[in-house]
Phi, psi and omega in degrees: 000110148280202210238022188224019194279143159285119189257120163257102167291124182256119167101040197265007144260008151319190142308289162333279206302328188284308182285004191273313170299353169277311163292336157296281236284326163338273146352296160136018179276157191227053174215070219260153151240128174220104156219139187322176154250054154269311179310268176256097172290078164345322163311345224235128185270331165262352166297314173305302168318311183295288182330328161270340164291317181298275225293341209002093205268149178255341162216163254200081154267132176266095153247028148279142196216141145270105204265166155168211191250187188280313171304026200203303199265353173250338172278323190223066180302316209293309184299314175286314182307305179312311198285313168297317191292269192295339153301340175256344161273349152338283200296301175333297190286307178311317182313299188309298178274030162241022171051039176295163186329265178233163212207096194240120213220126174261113159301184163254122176294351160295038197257334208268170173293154165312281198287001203316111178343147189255161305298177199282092194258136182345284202312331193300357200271116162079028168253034179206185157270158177263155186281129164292014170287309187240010174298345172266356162300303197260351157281358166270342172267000190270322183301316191303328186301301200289350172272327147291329156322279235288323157270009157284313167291335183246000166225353183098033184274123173310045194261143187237216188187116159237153195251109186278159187264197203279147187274121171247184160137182150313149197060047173258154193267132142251047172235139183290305209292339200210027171250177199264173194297299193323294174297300172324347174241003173277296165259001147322294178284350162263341165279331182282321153301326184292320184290338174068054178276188155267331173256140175224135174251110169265174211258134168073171201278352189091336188288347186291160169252108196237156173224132190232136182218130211264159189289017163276312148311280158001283198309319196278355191245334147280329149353279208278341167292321169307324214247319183244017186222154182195087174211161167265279190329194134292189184226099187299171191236084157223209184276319192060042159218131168244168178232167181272205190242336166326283193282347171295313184308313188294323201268324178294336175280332182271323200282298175300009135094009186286103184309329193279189195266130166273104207245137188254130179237100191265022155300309191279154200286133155299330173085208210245151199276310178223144178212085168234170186283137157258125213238001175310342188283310179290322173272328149295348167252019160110021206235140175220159174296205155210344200246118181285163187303317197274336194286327176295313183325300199293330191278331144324281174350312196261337168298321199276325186296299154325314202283160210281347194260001170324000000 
C-alpha cells in the first residue's frame, strides 16, 4: 500500500477497525474511505455498490461484524448467521467488481472445530463440529475465508484472510452480560477494589487456557499481511502463549491494586479447557507480537479508569 492509496475500514469504529484506522494513520496513510452503518448499511447490496462505484477504494479491511458473547450467539442465531453472510458477500463481491487491489477479510477463532487438536493449526479448518453455541456466527466466517478463496480462484482477486486469537484493548466491551473474559474481569476487580469488597468470583475452576492479543498487535499484523501475503486460505493472528483464566485473575488483581480474595465458582461452566493458536505460519513470514499481556492490561486499565462510564 502505498500512504496516499485509498483505504476503506468497513467496521472502523470497532475494536478492530478503530485500531487498524489508528495505526495506518500512524504509519502516515492519509486516504481513508469511513462510513457509520448509519451512512451505510452494509447488509443493503445497492447501498454497497453505490459506495463503491462513488468511492472505488483499493484496498479493503473488512472488519465489520455482529458481534457478541456467547448468550447473544445463542439467542439471536438467525441475526448472526444472516447478518455476517450477507455483510460480507456485499463488500466481497462490490470489491470484486469495482477492482480493488486487495482485499483482507477478518475471521474468528471460533471457525475450528470444538475439538480440533491444541494448537490450533490452519489445515484444522472444517475437520469437525463446530461449538454449538456460535456455530452460525462461525459458519458465516468459514463462508467468508471461502468466499474470498472462491474469487481468488475464479477472477484473480487478491482477497486474503486472517483469523485473530481472542482480542483486548480500546473500544473493548465491558457489560458483564455479554463480554469476554479478559474486560469482564477487569472490571470486576475494579468495581470491587473500588467498592473495597472482599471478594471477586470468577466463573469456573480457573483451570481453562486462554490467548490474548492485544488489538494493536492485531492492527500491525494486518498491515503487515496486506502488504506480505497473497496466498489463498489464511493466517491465524495471536501470541502462540496461553495462560489459565486462574493466573489471568491473578495478574488483573495485582495491576487493580484488589486486596481481597478470589473465588472460583465451579458451579459455573468452563467452555473449552484450551484454545490457542499456532501461529508458525505467520511467524514464517516474518511478523511477531511486540505487546506483553501485563503491559497491555495496564495501559487497557488506565484507559477503562480514565472513561466517563467508570
Amino acid at each position: 500500500m502505498n500512504l496516499t492509496d485509498k483505504i476503506y475500514i468497513a467496521g472502523h469504529n470497532g475494536m478492530v477497525g478503530s485500531a487498524i484506522l489508528r495505526t495506518l494513520k500512524a504509519k502516515g496513510y492519509n486516504n481513508f474511505l469511513l462510513k457509520r452503518s448509519d451512512e451505510v448499511d452494509l447488509r443493503n447490496q445497492q447501498a454497497v455498490n453505490e459506495l463503491f462505484q462513488k468511492e472505488k477504494p483499493a484496498y479493503i479491511f473488512l472488519a465489520a461484524a455482529k458481534v457478541g458473547g456467547i448468550q447473544a450467539n445463542n439467542t439471536y442465531r438467525a441475526d448472526f448467521i444472516y447478518d455476517n453472510l450477507i455483510m460480507e458477500a456485499n463488500v466481497i463481491h462490490a470489491a470484486y467488481v469495482n477492482q480493488a487491489t486487495k482485499l483482507l477479510f477478518l475471521g474468528s477463532s471460533c471457525i475450528y472445530p470444538k475439538n480440533a487438536p491444541q494448537p490450533l493449526k490452519e489445515e484444522y479448518l472444517l475437520t469437525g463440529l463446530l461449538e454449538p453455541t456460535n456455530e452460525p456466527y462461525a459458519i458465516a466466517k468459514i463462508a467468508g475465508i471461502k468466499l474470498c478463496d472462491a474469487y481468488r480462484a475464479q477472477y484473480g482477486c487478491n482477497f486474503i484472510s486472517a483469523m485473530p486469537t481472542n482480542l483486548y484493548g480500546p473500544n473493548d466491551n465491558y457489560d458483564l452480560s455479554n463480554s469476554h473474559v479478559l474486560p469482564a474481569l477487569l472490571r470486576k476487580f475494579h468495581t470491587a477494589t473500588v467498592n473495597g469488597d472482599p471478594g471477586v468470583t470468577v466463573w469456573g475452576s480457573g483451570a481453562p487456557l486462554r490467548e490474548f492479543l492485544h488489538v494493536d498487535d492485531m492492527a500491525e499484523a494486518c498491515i503487515f499481511l496486506m502488504n506480505n501475503f497473497e496466498e489463498e486460505g489464511y493466517v491465524n493472528v495471536g501470541t502462540g502463549h496461553d495462560l489459565s483464566i486462574g493466573d489471568l485473575a491473578l495478574m488483573i488483581k495485582k495491576i487493580t491494586g484488589f486486596s481481597g480474595n478470589i473465588v472460583f465458582d465451579k458451579s459455573k461452566p468452563d467452555g473449552t479447557m484450551r484454545k490457542l493458536m499456532d501461529v508458525s505460519k505467520l511467524s514464517t513470514l516474518g511478523w511477531k507480537y511486540s505487546i506483553d499481556l501485563e503491559d497491555g492490561i495496564r495501559s487497557v486499565y488506565e484507559g477503562y479508569k480514565s472513561a466517563s462510564f467508570v
